[in-house]
VEXDREN-2710 file (C-alpha; in Angstrom, 1 decimal):
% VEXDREN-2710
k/r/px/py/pz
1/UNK/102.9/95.7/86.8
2/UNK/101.5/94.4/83.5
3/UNK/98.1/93.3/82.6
4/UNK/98.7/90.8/79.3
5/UNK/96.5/88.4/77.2
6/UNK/97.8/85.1/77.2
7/UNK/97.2/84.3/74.0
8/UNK/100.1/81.6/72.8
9/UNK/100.9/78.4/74.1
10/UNK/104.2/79.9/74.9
11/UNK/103.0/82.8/76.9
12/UNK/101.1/80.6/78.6
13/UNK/103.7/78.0/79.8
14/UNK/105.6/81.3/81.1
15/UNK/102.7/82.7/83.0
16/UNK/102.2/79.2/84.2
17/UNK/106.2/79.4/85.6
18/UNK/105.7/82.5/87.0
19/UNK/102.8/81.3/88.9
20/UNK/105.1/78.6/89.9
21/UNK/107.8/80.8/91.3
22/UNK/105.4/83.4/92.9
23/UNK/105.1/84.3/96.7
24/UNK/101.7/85.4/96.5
25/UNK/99.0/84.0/94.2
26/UNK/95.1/85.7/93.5
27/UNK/93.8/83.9/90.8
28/UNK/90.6/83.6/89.0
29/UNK/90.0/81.0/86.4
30/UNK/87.3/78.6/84.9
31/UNK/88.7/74.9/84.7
32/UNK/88.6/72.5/81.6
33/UNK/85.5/71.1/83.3
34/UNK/83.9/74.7/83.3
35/UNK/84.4/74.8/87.0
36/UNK/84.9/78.3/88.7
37/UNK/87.8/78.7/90.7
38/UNK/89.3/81.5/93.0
39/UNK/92.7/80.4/94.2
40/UNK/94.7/82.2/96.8
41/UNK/97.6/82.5/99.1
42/UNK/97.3/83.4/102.9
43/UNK/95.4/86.8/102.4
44/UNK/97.1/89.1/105.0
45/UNK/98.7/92.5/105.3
46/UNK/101.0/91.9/102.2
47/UNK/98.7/90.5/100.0
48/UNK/96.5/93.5/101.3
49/UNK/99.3/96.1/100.6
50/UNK/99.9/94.5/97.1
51/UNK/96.1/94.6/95.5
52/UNK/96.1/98.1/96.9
53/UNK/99.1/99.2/95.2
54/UNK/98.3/97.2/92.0
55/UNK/94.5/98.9/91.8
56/UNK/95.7/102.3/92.4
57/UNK/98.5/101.8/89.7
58/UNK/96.1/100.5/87.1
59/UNK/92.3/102.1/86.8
60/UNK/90.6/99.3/84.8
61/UNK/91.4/97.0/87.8
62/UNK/90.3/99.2/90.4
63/UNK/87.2/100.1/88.3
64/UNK/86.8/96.0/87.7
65/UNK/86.9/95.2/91.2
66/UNK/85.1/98.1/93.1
67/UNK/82.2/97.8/90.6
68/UNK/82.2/94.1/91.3
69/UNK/82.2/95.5/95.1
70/UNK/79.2/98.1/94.6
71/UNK/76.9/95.5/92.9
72/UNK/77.1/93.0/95.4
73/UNK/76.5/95.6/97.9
74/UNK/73.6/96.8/95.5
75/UNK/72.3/93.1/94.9
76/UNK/72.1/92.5/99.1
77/UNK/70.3/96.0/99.6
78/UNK/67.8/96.1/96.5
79/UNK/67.8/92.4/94.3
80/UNK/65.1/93.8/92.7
81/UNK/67.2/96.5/91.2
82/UNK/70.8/94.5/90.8
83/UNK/70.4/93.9/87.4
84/UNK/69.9/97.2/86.0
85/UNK/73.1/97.9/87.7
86/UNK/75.4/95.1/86.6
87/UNK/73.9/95.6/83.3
88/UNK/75.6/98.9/82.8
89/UNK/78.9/97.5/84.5
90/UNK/78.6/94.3/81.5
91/UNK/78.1/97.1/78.8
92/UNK/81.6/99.0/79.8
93/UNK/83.6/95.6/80.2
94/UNK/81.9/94.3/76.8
95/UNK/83.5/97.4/75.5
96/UNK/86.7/97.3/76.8
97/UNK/86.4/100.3/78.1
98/UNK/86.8/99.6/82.1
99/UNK/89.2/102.9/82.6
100/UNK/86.2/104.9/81.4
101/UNK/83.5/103.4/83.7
102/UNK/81.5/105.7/85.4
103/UNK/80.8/104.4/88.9
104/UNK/78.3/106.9/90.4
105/UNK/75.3/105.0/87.7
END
């Protein structure tokens, strides 16, 4: 696994082959119209075994998605308080510093 910044127009073409060739596709992405997009293959018990593997193999992704988890959880129990949450999440990813996020806050 490898988590890169596409930041040429050549790395881009390649990650844009790869996406070609893959079997299995999770994708988030804003469009050139600023549209939000989540595309995905069939989410079943390999796509399941794959993110698991993936997020225990790298700790800012795990960190990234399970406090994305906890403050929807948060929002849907307390909207009053959902902000104060996130807010601390925003701080750590602002900062780069996802591997170091404390998720007990």
């Amino acid at each position: 696994m490898s988590i890169t910044n596409v930041e040429g127009l050549t790395q881009m073409e390649s990650v844009i082959d790869a996406i070609r060739r893959a079997k299995n596709i999770i994708l988030f992405m804003r469009d050139e119209f600023g549209e939000i997009r989540f595309l995905h293959t069939d989410l079943g018990e390999e796509e399941y075994l794959i993110a698991n593997i993936l997020m225990h193999r790298n700790i800012e992704v795990f960190n990234f998605f399970k406090a994305n988890i906890l403050d929807i959880e948060r929002f849907r129990e307390q909207p009053h308080l959902s902000n104060e949450y996130g807010g601390k999440i925003l701080e750590y990813i602002k900062l780069g510093n996802l591997k170091n996020l404390n998720l007990n806050i």
